[in-house]
Phi, psi and omega in degrees: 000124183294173194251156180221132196287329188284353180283321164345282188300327142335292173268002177279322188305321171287345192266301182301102178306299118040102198279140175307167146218129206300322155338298198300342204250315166320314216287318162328286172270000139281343180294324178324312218273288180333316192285343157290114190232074185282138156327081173304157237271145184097326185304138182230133204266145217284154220265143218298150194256112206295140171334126167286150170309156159285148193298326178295355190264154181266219207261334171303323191113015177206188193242357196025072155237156159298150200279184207271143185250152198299150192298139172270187219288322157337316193263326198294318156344267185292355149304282194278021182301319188241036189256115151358076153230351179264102175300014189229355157256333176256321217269151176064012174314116172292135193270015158211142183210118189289170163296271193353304120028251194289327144312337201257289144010232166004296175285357161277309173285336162322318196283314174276008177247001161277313167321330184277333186051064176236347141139016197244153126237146201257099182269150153247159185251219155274340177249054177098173163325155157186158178250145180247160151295146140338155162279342183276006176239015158312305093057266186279005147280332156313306181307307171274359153278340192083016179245155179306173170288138184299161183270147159284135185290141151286145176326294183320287192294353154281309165294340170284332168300313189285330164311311159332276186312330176254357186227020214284167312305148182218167178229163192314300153345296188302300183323292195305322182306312172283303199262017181075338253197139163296165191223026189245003169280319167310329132334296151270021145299287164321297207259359144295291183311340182030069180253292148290163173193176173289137163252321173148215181266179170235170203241097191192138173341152174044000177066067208252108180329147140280127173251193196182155192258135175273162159301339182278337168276018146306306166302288164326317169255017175053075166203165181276326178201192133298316158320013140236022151291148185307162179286113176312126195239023173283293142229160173269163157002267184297302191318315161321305171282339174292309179294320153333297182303331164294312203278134172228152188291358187282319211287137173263127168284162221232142189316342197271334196283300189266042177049050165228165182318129141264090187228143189270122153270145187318337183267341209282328189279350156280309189312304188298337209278147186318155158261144156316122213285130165300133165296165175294123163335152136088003159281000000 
């Protein structure tokens, strides 16, 4: 029977709390390899050491007690758990399994536990594989922890996570600059939530902290890296930095700036308009 990598993969995946990372897992079966001691060639393997008497026995050989009762089936269990007898989990094990491999797996089982629908799925993150709950039984995984409904980002605290993500390190100031708006309830939002966090300072007057995106937000928008957020199709990069470098941050911006009517209400257009000079007596 050939070895089959996916059940392998199967029970390292149940077994880890933990996300798997195919390192971890190459890693595995080289220790496998290591624990393995064949017999060099002329070697005879040595021979078992005979049972000591009981200290209690009489010159017969025995003690007139009842004979000893066998270990139970449990511990023989775990004794032969891990002894080379099944050939389709030991036997013809390889000694190398590419990522490719274990990817081509890993998406096989992905495929069937969505198909079986049974409440289980196989993500990959940045740090590797893990099987998850369905989002649709979140509900009864809260019930049984006892924990609230996750909070929801307010609109505010989502465009400033997304100014991060795409302009991460970024400072308080650069945020305020893109979104017209203060940013520092948001901000300690992003950073109670530990979606974000300090990278470190800029090297610009006064040193104004950096911000930067975490692994949990990786987690949070279900990707693997930054290379793979969508392409902003808003402005680019450099366009972003060239209106900064004009734009300062003390100007508050003006209806026209956020692309609105620029109109006067009638007391704002009495307030401005010049007075009128008093006429002359007796005109």
């Amino acid at each position: 029977m050939a070895f089959n990598l996916k059940k392998v993969l199967k029970a390292l995946l149940l077994s880890s709390s933990q996300p798997l990372a195919i390192k971890d897992i190459q890693a595995a079966f080289a220790r496998f390899h290591d624990t393995q001691l064949p017999l060099m060639e002329g070697d005879e393997p040595a021979p078992a050491a005979p049972e000591a008497p009981s200290p209690a026995a009489d010159e017969n050989g025995t003690d007139g007690s009842a004979p000893a009762a066998a270990a139970p089936a449990e511990e023989i269990t775990e004794v032969s758990a891990d002894l080379p007898q099944d050939p389709e989990l030991y036997g013809d094990v390889p000694t190398l399994i590419t990522a490719t491999q274990i990817r081509e797996v890993m998406d096989a089982i992905a495929a069937e536990l969505r198909a079986s629908d049974d409440g289980l799925l196989l993500i990959e993150g940045n740090a590797g594989y893990r099987l998850v709950t369905h989002p649709r039984f979140a509900r009864w995984v809260r019930i049984l922890r006892q924990e609230p409904p996750p909070v929801k980002l307010s609109q505010s605290a989502i465009e400033t996570l997304a100014v991060v993500a795409y302009r991460q390190p970024v400072t308080r100031s650069e945020i305020e600059t893109i979104r017209g708006v203060s940013a520092e309830a948001g901000i300690n939002k992003l950073l109670e939530r530990e979606l974000v966090y300090i990278v470190g300072r800029a090297d610009s007057p006064g040193r104004p902290i950096q911000y930067g995106t975490t692994d949990q937000f990786l987690e949070f928008v279900g990707i693997k890296s930054l290379d793979e957020l969508p392409a902003s199709d808003v402005l680019s990069s450099r366009q972003i930095d060239e209106w900064l470098k004009t734009s300062s941050p003390a100007h508050a911006p003006t209806d026209t700036d956020m692309g609105l009517a620029d109109e006067q209400l009638p007391l704002e257009a009495a307030a401005v308009a010049p007075e009128k000079p008093a006429s002359p007596e007796g005109n």
